[in-house]
C-alpha positions as CSV (number, residue, x, y, z in Angstrom):
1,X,70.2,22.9,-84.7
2,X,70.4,24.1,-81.0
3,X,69.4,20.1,-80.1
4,X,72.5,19.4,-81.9
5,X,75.0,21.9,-80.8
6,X,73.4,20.4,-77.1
7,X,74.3,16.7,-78.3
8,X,78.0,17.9,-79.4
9,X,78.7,19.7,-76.4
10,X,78.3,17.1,-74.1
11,X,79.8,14.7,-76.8
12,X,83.2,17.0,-76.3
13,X,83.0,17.3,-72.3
14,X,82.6,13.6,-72.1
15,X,85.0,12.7,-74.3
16,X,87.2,15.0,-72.3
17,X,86.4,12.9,-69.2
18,X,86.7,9.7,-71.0
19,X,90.7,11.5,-72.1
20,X,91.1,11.8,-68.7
21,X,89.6,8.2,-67.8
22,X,91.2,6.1,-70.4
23,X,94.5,8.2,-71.1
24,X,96.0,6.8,-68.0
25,X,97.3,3.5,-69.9
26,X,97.9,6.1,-72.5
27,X,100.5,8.9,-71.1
28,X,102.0,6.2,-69.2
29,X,103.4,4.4,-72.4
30,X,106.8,5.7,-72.2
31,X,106.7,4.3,-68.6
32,X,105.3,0.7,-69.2
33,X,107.2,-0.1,-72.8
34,X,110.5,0.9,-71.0
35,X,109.7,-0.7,-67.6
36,X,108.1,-3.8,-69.1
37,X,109.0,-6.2,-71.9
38,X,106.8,-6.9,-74.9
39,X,105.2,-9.8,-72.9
40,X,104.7,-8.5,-69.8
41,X,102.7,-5.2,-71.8
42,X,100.9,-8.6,-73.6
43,X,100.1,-9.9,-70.0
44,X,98.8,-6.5,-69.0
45,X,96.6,-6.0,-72.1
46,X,95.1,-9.2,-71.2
47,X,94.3,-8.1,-67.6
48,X,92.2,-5.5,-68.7
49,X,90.4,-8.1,-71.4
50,X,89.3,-10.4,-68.2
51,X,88.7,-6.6,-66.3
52,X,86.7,-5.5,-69.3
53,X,84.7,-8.4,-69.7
54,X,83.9,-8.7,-66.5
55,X,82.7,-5.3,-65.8
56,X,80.3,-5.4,-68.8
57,X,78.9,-9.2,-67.7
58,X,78.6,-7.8,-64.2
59,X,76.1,-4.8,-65.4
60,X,74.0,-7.4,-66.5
61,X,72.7,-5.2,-69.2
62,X,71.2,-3.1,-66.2
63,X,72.7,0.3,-67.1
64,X,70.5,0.8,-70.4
65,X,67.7,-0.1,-68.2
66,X,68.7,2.3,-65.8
67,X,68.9,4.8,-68.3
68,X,65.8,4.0,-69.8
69,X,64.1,4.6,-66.1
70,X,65.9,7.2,-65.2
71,X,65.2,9.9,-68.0
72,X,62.1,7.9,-69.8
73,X,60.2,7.2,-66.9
74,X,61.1,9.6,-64.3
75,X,61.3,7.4,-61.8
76,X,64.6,8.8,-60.3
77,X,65.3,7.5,-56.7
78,X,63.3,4.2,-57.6
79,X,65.8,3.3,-60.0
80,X,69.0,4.4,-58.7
81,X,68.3,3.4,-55.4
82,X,67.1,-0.4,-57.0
83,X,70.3,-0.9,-59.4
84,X,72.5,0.2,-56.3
85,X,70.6,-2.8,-53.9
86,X,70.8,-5.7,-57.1
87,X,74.7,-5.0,-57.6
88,X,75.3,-5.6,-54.2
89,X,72.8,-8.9,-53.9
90,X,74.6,-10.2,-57.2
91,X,77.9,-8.9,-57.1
92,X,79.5,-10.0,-54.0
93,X,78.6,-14.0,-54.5
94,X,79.9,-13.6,-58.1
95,X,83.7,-11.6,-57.2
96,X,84.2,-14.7,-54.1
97,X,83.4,-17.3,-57.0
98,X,85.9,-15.3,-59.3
99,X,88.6,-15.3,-56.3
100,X,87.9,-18.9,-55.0
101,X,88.9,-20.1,-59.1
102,X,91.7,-17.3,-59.7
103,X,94.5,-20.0,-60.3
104,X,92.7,-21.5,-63.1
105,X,91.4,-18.4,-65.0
106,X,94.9,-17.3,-64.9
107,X,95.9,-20.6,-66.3
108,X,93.1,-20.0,-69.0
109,X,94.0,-16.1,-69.5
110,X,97.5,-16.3,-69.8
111,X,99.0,-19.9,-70.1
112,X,100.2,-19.8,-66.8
113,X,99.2,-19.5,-63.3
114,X,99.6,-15.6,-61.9
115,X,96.6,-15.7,-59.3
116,X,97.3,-12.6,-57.9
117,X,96.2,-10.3,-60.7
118,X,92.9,-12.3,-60.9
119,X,92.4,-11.3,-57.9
120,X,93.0,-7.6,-57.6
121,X,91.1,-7.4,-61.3
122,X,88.1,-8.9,-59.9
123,X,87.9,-6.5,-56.6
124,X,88.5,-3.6,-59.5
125,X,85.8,-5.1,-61.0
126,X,83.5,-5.5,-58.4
127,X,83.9,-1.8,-57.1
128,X,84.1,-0.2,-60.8
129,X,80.4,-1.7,-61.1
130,X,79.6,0.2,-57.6
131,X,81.6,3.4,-58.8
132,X,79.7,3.4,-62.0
133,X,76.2,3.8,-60.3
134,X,76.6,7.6,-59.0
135,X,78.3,8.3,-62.4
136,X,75.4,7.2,-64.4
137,X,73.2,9.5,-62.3
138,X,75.4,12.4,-63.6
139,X,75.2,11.4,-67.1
140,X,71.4,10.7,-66.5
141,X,70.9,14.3,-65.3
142,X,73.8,15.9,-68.4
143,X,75.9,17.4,-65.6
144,X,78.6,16.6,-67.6
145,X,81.1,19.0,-66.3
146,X,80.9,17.4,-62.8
147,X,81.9,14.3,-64.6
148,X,84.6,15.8,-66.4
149,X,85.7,17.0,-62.7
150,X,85.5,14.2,-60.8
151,X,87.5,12.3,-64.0
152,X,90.2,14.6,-63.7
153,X,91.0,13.8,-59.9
154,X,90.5,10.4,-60.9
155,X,93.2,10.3,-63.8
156,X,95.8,13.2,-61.5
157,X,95.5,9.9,-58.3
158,X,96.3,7.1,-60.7
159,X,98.9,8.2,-62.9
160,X,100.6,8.9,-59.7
161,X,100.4,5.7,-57.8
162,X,101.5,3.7,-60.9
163,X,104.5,6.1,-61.2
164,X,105.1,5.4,-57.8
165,X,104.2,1.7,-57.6
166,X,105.6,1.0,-60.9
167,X,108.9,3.3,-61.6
168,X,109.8,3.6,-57.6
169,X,108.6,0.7,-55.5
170,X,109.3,-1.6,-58.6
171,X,106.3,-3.7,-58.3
172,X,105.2,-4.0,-61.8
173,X,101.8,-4.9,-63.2
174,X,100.9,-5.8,-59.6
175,X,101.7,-2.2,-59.2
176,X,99.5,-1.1,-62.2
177,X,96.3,-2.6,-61.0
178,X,96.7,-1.2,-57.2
179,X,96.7,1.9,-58.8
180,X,93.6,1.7,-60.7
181,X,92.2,0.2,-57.3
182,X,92.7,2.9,-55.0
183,X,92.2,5.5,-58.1
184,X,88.7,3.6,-58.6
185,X,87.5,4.0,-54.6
186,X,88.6,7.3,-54.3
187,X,85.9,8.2,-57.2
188,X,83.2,6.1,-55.0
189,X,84.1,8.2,-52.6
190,X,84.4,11.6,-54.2
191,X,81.2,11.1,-56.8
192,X,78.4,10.0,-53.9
193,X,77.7,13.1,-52.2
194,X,76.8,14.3,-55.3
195,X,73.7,12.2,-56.3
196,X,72.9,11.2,-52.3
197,X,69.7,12.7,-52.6
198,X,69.1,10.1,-55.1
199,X,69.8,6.6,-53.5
200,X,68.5,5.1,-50.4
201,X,69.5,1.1,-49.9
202,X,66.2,-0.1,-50.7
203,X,64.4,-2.7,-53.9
204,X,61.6,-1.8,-55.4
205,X,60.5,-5.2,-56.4
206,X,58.5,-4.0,-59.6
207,X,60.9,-1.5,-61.2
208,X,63.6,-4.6,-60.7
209,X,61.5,-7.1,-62.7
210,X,61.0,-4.3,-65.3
211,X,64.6,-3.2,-65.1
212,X,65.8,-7.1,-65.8
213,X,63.2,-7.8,-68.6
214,X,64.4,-4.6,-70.0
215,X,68.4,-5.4,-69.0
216,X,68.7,-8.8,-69.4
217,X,68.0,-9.1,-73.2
218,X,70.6,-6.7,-73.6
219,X,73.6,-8.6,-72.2
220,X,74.2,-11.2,-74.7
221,X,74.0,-8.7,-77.2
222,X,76.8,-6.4,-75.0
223,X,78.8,-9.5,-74.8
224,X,78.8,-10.1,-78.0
225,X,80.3,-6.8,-78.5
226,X,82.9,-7.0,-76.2
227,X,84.0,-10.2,-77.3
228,X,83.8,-8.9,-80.7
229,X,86.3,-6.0,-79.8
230,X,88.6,-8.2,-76.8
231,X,89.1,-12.1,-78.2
232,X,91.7,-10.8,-80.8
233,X,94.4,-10.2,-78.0
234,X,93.5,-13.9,-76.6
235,X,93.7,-15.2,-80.1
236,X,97.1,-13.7,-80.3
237,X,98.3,-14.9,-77.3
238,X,97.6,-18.4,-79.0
239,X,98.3,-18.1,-81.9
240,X,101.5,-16.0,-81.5
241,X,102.4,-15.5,-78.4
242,X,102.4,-12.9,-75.5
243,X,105.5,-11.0,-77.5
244,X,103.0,-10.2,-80.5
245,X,99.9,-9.8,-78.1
246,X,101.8,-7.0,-76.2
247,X,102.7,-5.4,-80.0
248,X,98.8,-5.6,-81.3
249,X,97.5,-4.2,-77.8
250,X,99.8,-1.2,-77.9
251,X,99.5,-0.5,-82.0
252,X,95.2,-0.9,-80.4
253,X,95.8,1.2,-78.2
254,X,96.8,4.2,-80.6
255,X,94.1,3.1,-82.8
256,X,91.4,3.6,-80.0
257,X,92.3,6.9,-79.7
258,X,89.3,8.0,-81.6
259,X,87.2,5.7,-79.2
260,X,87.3,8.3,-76.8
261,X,85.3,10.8,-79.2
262,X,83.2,8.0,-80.1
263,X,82.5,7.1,-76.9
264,X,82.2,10.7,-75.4
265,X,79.3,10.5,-78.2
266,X,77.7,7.0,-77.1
267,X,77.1,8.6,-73.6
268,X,75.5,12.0,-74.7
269,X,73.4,10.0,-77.3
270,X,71.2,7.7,-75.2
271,X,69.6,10.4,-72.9
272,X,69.5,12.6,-76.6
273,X,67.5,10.0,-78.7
274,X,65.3,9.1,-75.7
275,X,64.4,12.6,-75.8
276,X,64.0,13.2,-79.2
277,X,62.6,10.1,-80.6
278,X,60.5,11.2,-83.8
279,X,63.4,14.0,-85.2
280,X,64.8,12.4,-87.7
281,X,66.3,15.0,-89.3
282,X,68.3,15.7,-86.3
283,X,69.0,12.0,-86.8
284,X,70.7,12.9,-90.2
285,X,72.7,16.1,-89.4
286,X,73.8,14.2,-86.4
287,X,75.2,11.1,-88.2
288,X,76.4,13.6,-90.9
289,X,78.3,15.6,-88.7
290,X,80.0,13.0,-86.6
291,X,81.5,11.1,-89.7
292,X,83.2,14.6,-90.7
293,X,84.7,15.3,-87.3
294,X,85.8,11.8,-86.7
295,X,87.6,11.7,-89.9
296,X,89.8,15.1,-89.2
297,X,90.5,13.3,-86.2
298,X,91.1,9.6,-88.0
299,X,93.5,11.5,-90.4
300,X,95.1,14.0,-88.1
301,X,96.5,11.2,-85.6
302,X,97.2,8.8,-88.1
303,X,99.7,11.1,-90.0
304,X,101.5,12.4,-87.3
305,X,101.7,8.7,-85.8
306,X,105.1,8.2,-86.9
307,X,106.1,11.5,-84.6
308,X,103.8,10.3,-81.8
309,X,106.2,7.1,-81.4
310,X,109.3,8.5,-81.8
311,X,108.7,10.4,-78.5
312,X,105.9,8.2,-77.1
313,X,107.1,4.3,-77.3
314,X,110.7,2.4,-76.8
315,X,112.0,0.9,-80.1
316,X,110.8,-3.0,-79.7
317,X,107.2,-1.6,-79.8
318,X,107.6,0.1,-82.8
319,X,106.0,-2.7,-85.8
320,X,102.5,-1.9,-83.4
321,X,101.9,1.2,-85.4
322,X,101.0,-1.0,-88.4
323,X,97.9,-1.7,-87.3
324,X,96.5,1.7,-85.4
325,X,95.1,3.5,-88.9
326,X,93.3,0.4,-89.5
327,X,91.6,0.3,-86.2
328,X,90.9,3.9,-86.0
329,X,88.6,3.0,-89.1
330,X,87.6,0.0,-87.3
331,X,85.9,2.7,-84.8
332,X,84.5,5.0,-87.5
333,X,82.1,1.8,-88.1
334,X,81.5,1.3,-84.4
335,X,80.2,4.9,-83.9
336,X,78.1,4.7,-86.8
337,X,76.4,1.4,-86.0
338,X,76.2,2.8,-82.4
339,X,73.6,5.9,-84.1
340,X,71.9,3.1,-86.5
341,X,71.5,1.2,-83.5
342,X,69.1,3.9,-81.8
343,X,65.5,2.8,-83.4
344,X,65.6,-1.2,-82.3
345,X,65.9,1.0,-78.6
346,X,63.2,3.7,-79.3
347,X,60.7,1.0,-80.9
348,X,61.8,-1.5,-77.5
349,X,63.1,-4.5,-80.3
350,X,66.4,-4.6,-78.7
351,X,66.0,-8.9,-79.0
352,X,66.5,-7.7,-82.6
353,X,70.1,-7.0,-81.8
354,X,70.8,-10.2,-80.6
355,X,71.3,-11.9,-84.4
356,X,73.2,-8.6,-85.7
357,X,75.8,-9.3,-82.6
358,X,76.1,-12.6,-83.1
359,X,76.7,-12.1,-86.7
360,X,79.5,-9.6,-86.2
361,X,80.9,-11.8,-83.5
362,X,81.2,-14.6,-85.9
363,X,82.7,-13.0,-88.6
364,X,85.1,-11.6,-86.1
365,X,86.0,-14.5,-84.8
366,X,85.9,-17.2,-87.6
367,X,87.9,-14.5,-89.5
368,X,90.4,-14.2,-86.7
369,X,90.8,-17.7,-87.0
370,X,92.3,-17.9,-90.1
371,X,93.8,-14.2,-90.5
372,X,95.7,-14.4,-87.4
373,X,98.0,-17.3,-87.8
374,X,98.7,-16.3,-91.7
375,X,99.1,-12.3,-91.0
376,X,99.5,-12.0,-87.7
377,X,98.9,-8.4,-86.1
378,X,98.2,-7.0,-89.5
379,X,95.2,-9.8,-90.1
380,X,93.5,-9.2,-86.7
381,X,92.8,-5.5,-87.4
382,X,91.7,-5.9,-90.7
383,X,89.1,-8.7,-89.4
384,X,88.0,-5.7,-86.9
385,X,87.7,-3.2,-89.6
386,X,85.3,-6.0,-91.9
387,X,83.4,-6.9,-88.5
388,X,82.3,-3.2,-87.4
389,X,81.6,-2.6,-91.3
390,X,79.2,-5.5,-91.0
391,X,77.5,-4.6,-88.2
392,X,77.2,-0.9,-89.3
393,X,75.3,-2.1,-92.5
394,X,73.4,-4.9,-90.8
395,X,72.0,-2.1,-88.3
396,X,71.3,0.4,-90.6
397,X,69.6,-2.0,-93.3
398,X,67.4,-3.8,-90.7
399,X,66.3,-0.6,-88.8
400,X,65.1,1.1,-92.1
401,X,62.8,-1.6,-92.5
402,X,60.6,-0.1,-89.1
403,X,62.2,3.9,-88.7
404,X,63.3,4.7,-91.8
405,X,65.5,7.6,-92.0
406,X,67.3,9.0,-95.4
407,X,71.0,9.3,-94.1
408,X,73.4,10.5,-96.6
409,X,74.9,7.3,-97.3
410,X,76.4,8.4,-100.7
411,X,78.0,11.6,-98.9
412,X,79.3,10.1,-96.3
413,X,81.2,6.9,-97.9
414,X,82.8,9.2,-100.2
415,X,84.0,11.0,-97.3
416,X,85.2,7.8,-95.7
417,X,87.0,6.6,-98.9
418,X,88.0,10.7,-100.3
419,X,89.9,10.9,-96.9
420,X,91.2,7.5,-96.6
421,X,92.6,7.3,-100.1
422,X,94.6,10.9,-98.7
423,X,96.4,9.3,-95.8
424,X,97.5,6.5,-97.5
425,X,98.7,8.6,-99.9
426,X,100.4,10.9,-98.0
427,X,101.3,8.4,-94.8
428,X,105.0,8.1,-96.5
429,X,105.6,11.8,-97.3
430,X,107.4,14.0,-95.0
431,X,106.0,15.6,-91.9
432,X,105.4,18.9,-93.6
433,X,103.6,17.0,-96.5
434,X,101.1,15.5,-93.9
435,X,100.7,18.5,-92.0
436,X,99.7,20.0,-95.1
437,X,97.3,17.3,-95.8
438,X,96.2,17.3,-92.5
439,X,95.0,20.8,-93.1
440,X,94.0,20.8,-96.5
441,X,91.3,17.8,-95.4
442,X,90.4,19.9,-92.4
443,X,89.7,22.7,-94.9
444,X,87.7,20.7,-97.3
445,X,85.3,19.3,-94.7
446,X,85.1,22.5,-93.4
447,X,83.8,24.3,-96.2
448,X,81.6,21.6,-97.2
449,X,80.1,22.0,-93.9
450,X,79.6,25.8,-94.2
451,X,78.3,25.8,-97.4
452,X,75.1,23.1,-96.8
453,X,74.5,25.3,-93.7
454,X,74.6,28.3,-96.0
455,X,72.1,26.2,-98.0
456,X,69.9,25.5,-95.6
457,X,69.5,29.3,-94.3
């Protein structure tokens, strides 16, 4: 039990940091849906697809590897001193190609030529794959705290430079992404003397070749992923123009809330299941626990959505909130499939994930293809809900079949569905209704909790 109260507590500092980290775009809502309209948010949202995309194809699957070196293997300044060298060998050619081309991947990324953002993404890019390296080391060694620090300074730096570029010096998304520029060096800057002891400019030739055989197989799959959660918006731009892009990326954005739990998780788990390979029961009580505190979570934002607008968004962004409950469940799935997941990397068969990506990219996609043009932001979430479900079962079913491991499946879909059935219940009742049922659910899970633990004893 104390390996899991370890797991939680960094899952809850992280996702404190990642609060601090992502909530940027968040507390600046009121700021951007007044300052900007609908299409211009649209145009911002699919910024930070081509920035997102970008960063994850620029780690070239090399910060599992790192991982895997790093706490697996011991070999501390080998590998961060070896991932620093390879970015820098790879990364510069790559961000001139990106700027030489800007004018047509704007053309491609938003239907018309804006050069400029292409080319302050891809410098954000280039130096968030730099920043990243010193924060790995942190997560590497669980000095999650420092993280959470160094987050905070981070998040203080950028919310004011976009209030300043953006409300004051009037210079709109442009301003957005100097911001989260500057914001991104200053963390360079501020993380390295941290984790100096740990780097030197130098390849070690063997641990490079291990590190891409172990990275490489990796990115596809990572792609995949990304693709899987991004290509909606760029369908939507298609399909319905910036306008409803703008409304699905802000009603996302709400719905991603619970990504920053679920993330928070996904960064104390890797150096956890590394560690404790063979304990599967912490395997179950983990799994068991995270579905119960994500749904108080799910349920909690979801009802007191309607509140969270009111004071949060300006009026034309308002038919967004239709599809945040649907995509907070779509992230339920994700962090499930992201604990399922954890024996293809334990057992080395990460090629295995390869075919489960691709499968939940294709239902994604095909599905987006047909649900999009008919039901517009509405049809886009649901074909993310049905996608992560997919590739929750597909992980859990195929890594049973080489580390089996007796979750309480039963227990935790009626969870899913008991709770789920409650908010949409309850979703057009009165506040003090949902606060009720807000607590009343909190309660339940509580209890339920205490009692098996009571039980076990």
């Amino acid at each position: 039990m104390g390996k899991v109260k370890s797991l939680y507590r960094h899952t809850f500092v992280y996702s404190i940091g990642l609060l601090f980290k992502k909530a940027i775009g968040f507390f600046l809502i009121p700021i951007y849906t007044r300052a900007f309209p609908t299409s211009d948010y649209g145009i911002l949202g699919l910024t930070y697809v081509y920035i997102s995309f970008l960063i994850l194809f620029f780690s070239l699957g090399l910060n599992d590897a790192f991982f895997k070196s790093f706490t697996k293997d011991k070999r501390e300044k080998e590998s961060s001193s070896t991932l620093l060298f390879l970015r820098f060998l790879y990364g510069i050619p790559l961000i001139l190609i990106l700027i030489g081309f800007s004018k047509p991947i704007s053309i491609f990324i938003y239907g018309k030529s804006i050069p400029q953002y292409i080319i302050i993404a891809s410098f954000i890019v280039f130096i968030e794959n730099i920043a990243v390296i010193p924060i790995l080391i942190l997560r590497a060694e669980e000095r999650s705290t420092l993280y959470v620090i160094l987050n905070t300074i981070r998040f203080i730096v950028n919310m004011g430079l976009n209030v300043y570029f953006v409300v004051v010096m009037k210079l709109g998304i442009l301003g957005v992404l100097y911001g989260d520029l500057i914001a991104l060096v200053l963390l360079l800057i501020l993380s390295f003397p941290f984790v100096r002891r740990h780097i030197q400019f130098s390849l070690d030739k063997k641990l490079a070749k291990e590190m891409w055989s172990f990275g490489i197989p990796l990115l596809p799959i990572s792609v995949l992923m990304l693709l899987l959660d991004l290509s909606d918006r760029y369908l939507m731009r298609i399909f319905k123009g910036t306008s409803n892009a703008g409304l699905y990326i802000l009603g996302y954005q709400f719905g991603s809330i619970l990504s920053l739990f679920v993330n928070g998780f996904r960064f104390a788990w890797l150096p956890f299941f590394f560690k404790n390979p063979d304990r599967k029961d912490l395997f179950i009580r983990t799994t068991t626990l995270f579905v119960r505190l994500i749904l108080i979570m799910w349920i909690g934002v979801m009802l007191l959505l309607p509140e969270i607008f009111k004071v949060w968004v300006a009026k034309p962004y308002y038919p967004g909130m239709i599809v945040s409950p649907i995509v907070g469940l779509a992230y339920i799935f994700f962090g499930l499939e992201q604990i399922f997941s954890a024996p293809f990397y334990i057992h080395s068969r990460t090629k295995t994930l390869l075919p489960i990506a691709l499968i939940g990219f294709s239902i994604n996609f095909l599905l987006n293809l047909y649900f999009i043009p008919h039901f517009g932001i509405i049809g886009a979430a649901l074909t993310t809900l049905i996608a992560y479900f997919a590739l929750a079962v597909l992980s859990l079913s195929i890594s049973r079949t080489f580390h089996p491991i007796s979750y309480r499946i039963g227990r935790m879909a009626l969870e899913i569905i008991g709770v789920t059935t409650i908010y949409y219940l309850l979703k057009n009742m009165g506040l003090s209704m949902r606060a009720i049922g807000i607590f009343v659910v909190g309660i339940i899970i509580f209890l339920e909790e205490w009692s098996e633990r009571k039980i076990k004893r």
